[in-house]
C-alpha positions in Angstrom: 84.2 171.0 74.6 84.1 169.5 78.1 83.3 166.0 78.8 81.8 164.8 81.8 83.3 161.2 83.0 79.9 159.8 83.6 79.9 160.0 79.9 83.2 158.1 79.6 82.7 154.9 77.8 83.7 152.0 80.0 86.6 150.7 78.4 87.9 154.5 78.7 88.0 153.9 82.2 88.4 150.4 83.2 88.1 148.7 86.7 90.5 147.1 88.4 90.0 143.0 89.2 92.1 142.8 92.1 93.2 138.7 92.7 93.0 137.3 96.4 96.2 135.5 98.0 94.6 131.7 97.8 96.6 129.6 99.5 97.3 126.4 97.7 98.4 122.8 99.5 100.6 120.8 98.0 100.4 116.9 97.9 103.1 115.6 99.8 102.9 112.1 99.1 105.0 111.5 96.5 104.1 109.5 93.5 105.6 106.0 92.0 106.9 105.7 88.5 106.5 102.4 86.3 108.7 102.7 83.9 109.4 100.2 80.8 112.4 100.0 79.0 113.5 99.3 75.4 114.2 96.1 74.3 115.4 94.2 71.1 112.9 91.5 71.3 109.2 92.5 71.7 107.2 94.1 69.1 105.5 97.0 68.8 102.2 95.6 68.5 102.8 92.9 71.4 104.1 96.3 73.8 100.9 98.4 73.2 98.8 95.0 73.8 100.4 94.9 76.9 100.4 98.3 77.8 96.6 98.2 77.2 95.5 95.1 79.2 97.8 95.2 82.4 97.9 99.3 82.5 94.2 100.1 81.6 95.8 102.2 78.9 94.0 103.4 75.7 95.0 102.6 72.3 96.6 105.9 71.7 98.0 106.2 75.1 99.7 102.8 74.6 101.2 103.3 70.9 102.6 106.9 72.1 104.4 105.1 75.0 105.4 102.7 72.7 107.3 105.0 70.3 108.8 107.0 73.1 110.2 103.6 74.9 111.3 102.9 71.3 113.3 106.1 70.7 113.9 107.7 74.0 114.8 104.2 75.6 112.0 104.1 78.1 108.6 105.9 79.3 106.7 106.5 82.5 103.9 104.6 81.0 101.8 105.0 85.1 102.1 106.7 88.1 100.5 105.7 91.8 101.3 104.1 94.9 103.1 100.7 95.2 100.1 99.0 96.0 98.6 99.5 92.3 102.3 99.6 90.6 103.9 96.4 92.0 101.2 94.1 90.4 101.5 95.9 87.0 105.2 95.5 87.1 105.3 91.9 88.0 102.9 91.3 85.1 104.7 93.1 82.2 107.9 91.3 83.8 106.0 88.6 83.2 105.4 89.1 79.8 109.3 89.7 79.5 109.1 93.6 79.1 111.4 94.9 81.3 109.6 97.7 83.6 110.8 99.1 87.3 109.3 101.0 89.8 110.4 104.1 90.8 
């Protein structure tokens, strides 16, 4: 029995997608890091109030921070320029959380 391929059922015979070269640019500006530490004195509850008001953090965002500066010892809790870091790091330094920018 001969076939004919126009009676080849597509997925018999598939096209080919071929992808074009895109070229991508990459930000060369380099982002800031505020990072807060772990400490022995501030609760967990006082932390994520903090991280919340001075970071614009949510709830969730705050406690997960939380637990990583508890067991890892610190967490990138924001990245950005200096100009919106510095101010957020004076302020939880403020509150006696230990933070740095780097």
């Amino acid at each position: 029995m001969y076939f004919s391929p126009f009676n080849i059922k597509d997925y018999e015979n598939p096209k080919r997608e071929y992808n074009e070269d895109i070229a991508v640019l990459e930000e060369t500006d380099f982002e800031n890091k505020l990072i807060v530490y772990n400490d022995d004195v501030n609760t967990f509850d006082y932390v994520i109030s903090c991280l919340v008001e001075i970071c614009g953090h949510t709830l969730e965002q705050a406690e997960q921070c939380t637990l990583l500066i508890h067991y890892k010892g610190k967490c990138k809790v924001k990245t950005g320029s200096l100009e919106i870091l510095k101010p957020m790091h004076q302020k939880l330094l403020s509150r006696s959380l230990t933070s740095e920018i780097e």
